[in-house]
C-alpha positions in Angstrom: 0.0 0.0 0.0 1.2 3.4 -0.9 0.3 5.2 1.9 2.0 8.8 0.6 -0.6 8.6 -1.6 -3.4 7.4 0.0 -2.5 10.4 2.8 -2.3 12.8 0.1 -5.8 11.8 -1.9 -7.2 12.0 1.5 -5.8 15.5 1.8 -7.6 16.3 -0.8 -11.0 14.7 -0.3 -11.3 16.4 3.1 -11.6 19.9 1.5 -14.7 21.8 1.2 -16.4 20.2 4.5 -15.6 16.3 2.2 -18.0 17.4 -0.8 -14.8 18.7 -3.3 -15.8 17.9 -6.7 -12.0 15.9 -7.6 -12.2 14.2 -4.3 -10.0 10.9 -5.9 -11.5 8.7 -3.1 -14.0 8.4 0.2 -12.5 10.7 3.5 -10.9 8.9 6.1 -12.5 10.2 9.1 -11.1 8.1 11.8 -7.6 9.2 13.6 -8.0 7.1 16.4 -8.4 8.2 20.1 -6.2 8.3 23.1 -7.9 5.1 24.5 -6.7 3.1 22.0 -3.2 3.2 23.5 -3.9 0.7 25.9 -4.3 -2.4 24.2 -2.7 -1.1 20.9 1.1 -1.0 23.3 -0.4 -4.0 25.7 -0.2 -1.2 28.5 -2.2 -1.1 31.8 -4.3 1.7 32.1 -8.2 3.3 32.6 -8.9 4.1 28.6 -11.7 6.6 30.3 -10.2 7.8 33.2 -7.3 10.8 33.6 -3.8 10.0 32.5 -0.8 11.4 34.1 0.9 14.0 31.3 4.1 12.6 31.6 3.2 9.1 31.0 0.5 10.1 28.0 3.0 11.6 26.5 5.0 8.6 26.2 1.9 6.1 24.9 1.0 8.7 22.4 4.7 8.9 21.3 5.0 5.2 21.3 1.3 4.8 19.8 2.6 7.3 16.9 5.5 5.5 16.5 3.8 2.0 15.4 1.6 4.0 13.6 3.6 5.6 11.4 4.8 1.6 10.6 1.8 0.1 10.2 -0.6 3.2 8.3 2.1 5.9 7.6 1.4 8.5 9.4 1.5 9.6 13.2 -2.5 10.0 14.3 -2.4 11.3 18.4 -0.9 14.4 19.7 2.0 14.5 21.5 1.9 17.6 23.9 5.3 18.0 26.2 4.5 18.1 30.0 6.0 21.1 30.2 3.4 23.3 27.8 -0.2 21.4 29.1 -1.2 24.5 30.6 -4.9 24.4 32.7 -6.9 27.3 33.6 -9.0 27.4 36.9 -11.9 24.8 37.0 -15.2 26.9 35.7 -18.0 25.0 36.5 -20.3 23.5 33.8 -24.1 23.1 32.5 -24.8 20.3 34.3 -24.0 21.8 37.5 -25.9 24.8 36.6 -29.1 22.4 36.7 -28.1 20.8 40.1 -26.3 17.9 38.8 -23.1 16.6 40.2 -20.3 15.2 37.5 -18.8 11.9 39.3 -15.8 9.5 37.6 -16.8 6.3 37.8 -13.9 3.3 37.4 -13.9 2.1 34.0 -16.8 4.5 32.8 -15.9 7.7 32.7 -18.0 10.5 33.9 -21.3 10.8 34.7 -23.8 13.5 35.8 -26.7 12.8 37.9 -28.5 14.7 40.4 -31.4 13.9 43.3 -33.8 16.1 41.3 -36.4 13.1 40.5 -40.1 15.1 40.9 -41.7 18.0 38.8 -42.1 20.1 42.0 -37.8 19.7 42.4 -37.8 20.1 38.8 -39.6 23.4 38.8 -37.8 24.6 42.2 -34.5 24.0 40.5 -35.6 26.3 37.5 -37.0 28.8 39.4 -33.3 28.9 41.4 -31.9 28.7 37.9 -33.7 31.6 37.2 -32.2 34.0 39.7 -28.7 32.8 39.3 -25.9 34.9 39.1 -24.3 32.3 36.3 -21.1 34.1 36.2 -20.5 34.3 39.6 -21.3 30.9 39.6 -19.0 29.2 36.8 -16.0 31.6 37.5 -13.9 30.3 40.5 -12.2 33.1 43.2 -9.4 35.2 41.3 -10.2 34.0 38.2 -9.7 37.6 36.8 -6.2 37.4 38.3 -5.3 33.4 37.4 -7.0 34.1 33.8 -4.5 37.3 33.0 -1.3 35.6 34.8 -2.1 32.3 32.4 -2.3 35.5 29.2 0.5 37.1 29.7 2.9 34.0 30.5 1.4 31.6 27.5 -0.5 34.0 25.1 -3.3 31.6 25.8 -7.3 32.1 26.1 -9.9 30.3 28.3 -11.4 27.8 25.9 -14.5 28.4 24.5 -17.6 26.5 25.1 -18.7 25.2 21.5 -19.1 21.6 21.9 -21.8 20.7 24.4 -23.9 18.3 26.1 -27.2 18.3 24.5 -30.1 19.2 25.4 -32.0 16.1 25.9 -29.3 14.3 27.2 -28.6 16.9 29.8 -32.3 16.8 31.2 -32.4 13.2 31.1 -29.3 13.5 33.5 -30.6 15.9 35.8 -34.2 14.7 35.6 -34.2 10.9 34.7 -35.1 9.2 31.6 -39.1 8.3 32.4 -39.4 11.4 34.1 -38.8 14.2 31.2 -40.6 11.5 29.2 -43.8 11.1 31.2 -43.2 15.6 31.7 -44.5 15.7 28.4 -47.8 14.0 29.1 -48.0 15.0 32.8 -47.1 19.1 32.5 -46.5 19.9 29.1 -45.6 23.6 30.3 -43.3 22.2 32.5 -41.3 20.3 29.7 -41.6 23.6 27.6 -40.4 25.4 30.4 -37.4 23.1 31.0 -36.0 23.1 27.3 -36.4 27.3 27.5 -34.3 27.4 30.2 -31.4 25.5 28.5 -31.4 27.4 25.8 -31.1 30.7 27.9 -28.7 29.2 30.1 -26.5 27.7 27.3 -26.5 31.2 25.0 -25.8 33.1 28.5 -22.6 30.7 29.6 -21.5 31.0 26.3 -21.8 34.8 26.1 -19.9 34.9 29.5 -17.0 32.3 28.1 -16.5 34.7 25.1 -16.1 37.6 26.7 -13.5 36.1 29.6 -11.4 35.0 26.3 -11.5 38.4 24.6 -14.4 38.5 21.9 -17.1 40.9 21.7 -20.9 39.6 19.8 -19.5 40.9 16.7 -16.3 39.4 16.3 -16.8 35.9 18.2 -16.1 33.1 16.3 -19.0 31.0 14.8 -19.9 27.2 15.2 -21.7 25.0 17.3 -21.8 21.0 18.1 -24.0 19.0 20.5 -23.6 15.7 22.1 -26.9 14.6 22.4 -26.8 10.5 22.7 -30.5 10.5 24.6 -32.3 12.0 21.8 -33.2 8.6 20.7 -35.6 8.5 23.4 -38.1 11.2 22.5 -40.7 11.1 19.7 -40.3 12.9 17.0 -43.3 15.3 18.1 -41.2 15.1 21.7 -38.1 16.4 20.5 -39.8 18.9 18.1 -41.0 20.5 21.5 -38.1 20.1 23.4 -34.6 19.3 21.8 -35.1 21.1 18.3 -35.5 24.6 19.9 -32.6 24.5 21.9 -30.2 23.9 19.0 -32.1 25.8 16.2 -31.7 28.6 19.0 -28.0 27.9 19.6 -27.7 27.8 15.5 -29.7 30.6 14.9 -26.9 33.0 17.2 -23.4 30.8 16.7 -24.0 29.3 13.3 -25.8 31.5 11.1 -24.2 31.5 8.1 -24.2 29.0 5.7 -20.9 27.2 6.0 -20.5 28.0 9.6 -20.4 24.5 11.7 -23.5 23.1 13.0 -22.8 19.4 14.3 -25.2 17.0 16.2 -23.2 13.8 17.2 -25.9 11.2 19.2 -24.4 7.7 18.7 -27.9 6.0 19.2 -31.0 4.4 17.2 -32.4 8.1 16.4 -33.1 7.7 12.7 -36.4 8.9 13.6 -35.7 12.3 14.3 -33.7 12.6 11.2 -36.8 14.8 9.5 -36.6 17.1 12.6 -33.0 17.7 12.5 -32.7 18.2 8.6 -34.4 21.5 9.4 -31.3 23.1 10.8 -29.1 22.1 7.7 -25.7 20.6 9.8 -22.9 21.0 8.5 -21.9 17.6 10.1 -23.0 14.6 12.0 -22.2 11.7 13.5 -25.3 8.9 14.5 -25.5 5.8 15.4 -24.5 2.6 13.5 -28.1 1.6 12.4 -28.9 5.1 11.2 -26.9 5.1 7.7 -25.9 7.0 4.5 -28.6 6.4 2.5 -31.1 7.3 5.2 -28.9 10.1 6.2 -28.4 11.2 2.8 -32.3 11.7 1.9 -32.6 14.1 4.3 -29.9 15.7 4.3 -27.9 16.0 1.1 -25.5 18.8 2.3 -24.4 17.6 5.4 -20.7 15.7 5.6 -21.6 12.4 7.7 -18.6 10.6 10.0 -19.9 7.4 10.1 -21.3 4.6 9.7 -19.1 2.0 10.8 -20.1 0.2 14.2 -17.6 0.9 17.1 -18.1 -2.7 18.1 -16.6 -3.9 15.0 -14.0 -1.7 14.7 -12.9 -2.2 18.4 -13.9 -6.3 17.8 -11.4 -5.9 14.8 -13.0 -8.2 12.7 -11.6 -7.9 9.9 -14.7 -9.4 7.6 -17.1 -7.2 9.4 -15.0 -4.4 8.2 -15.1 -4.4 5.0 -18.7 -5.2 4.6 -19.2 -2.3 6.8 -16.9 0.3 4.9 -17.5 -1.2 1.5 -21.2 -0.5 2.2 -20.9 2.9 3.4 -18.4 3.8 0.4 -21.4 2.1 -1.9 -24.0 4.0 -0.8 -22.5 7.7 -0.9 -21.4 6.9 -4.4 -25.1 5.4 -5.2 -26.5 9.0 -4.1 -24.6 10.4 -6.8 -23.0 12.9 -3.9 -19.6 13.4 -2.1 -19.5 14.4 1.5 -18.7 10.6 3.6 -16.2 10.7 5.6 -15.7 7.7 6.9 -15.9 6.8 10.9 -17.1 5.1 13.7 -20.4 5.4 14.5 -19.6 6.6 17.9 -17.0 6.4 20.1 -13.4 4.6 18.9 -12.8 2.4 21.8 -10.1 0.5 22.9 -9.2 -2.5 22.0 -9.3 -0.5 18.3 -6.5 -1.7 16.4 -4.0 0.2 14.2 -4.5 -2.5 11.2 -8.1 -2.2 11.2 -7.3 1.3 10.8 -5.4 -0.3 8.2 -8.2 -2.7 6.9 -10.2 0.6 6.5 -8.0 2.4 4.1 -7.7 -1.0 1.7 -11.8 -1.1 1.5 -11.7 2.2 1.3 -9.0 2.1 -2.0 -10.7 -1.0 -3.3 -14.4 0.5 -2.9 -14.1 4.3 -2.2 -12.4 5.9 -4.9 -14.7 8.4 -6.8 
């Protein structure tokens, strides 16, 4: 395999958001994640959990240097000790809504909270209402902390453009049943609840932008969500409750045409693919039954990462591989449209090998080129 070239094609079929007319061949989406060094160097280690610096900076180097052996080209980044620079902990959505965020050994983090009633519920929005949110999310001398960390490293507090969404946030803080039997119960309640994310999210945001220097009219554009538990709503559900929240979000961050609007939800939501055509994203990222062609009706202009199961890329079944990719590469050329760029449908796990990644760029030079 020549993999200059195939790096270099890719280059190329990456451009214009994966729709350039001369793409040679199907994008290669997936770049692997830092879980995967685990089992990729035979390493103990918590793929979800916090890594020293010093000692991810050594799997990532090794990772990268296998890589480069096995795919030709080094995929994780490789940040010295010395210039991982943090600012002050600024607290986050979920705690906004009364949720705690908890690490839980060998799942990562979760948010939950005791809020389980609609009486809590609306007492807990009727606190959020009064909330001073930026004395809230900004810690004590953060002024101070945040100019120190400026002048020292040039650097910025990070924005905020990649958030939980809105659904899955509420079924966090309010529990899966609940917000579902909220719509039936007190529809104004349920209303009530989505309103309020979409203030609070627009307002923390507004706050974020202005700690790292940008005023409304020069702050830059784009917006993603991370909204697994949309599955779980109807489509007349979401409509009322998750769809405002982003087309609101859009509407302020994203309104120009190319600017990014990105819904990843790794779940059976195929359902509420009508709904979210209506905010034309620019990207997305769904689960592994929801695929291109589906995706593609309704939404011809967006770039999809997917649709390859994480399970089989992290099972690295090599068979199930190349049925998976060969189909997705079939179907993007079958709708007579570029824009695949091809992925996991979800989260790349460990256990992920670096010659499935391997696997994925044969299928995709024996049944992706243009």
């Amino acid at each position: 395999m020549n993999f200059d070239q195939f790096w270099k094609d890719d280059e190329l079929s990456h451009r214009d958001n994966c729709f350039y007319e001369d793409a040679p061949q199907v994008a290669l989406g997936l770049r692997m994640s830092n879980e995967c060094v685990y089992a990729e160097l035979s390493e103990e280690g918590n793929p979800w959990g916090k890594e020293d610096p010093v000692r991810r900076f050594d799997l990532n180097r090794r990772y990268n240097d296998k890589a480069e052996k096995i795919v030709g080209k080094r995929l994780l980044p490789e940040i010295p000790p010395d210039e991982i620079i943090l600012f002050p902990y600024v607290k986050r959505i979920g705690e906004v809504f009364g949720g705690v965020y908890d690490w839980a050994e060998n799942a990562g983090e979760w948010l939950h909270s005791p809020i389980n009633t609609p009486s809590a519920l609306e007492t807990m929005l009727d606190q959020v209402d009064i909330l001073d949110l930026e004395s809230f999310m900004l810690p004590e001398n953060w002024e101070w902390k945040k100019k120190r960390i400026l002048d020292e490293t040039g650097r910025k507090p990070e924005l905020l453009r990649q958030i939980r969404g809105p659904v899955t946030l509420a079924t966090s803080i309010y529990g899966v049943e609940n917000l579902i039997f909220l719509y039936y119960d007190e529809e104004d309640l349920f209303r009530r609840f989505s309103t309020t994310i979409l203030r609070v999210v627009l307002e923390m945001n507004r706050i974020i932008d202005r700690e790292a220097g940008y005023s409304p009219e020069n702050r830059p554009s784009g917006f993603s969500f991370c909204d697994d538990d949309c599955n779980l709503l109807t489509p007349q559900m979401y409509e009322v409750f998750g769809y405002p929240v982003l087309k609101g979000i859009f509407d302020y961050y994203s309104p120009e045409p190319g600017d990014k609007r990105y819904q990843h939800s790794d779940s059976a939501m195929a359902h509420l693919l009508p709904q979210l055509s209506k905010l034309n994203l620019t990207g997305c990222n769904f689960g592994p039954t929801v695929l291109v062609d589906d995706i593609r009706r309704h939404m011809p202009e967006t770039r999809i990462d997917g649709c390859m199961a994480p399970f089989t890329f992290m099972n690295n079944d090599k068979e199930k591989i190349v049925e998976e990719v060969k189909r997705d590469c079939e179907m993007i050329k079958a709708a007579g449209t570029k824009g695949l760029n091809e992925s996991t449908a979800g989260s790349i796990n460990n256990g992920s090998s670096l010659e499935s990644l391997k696997t994925v760029m044969e299928t995709i030079l024996e049944f992706g080129r243009y």
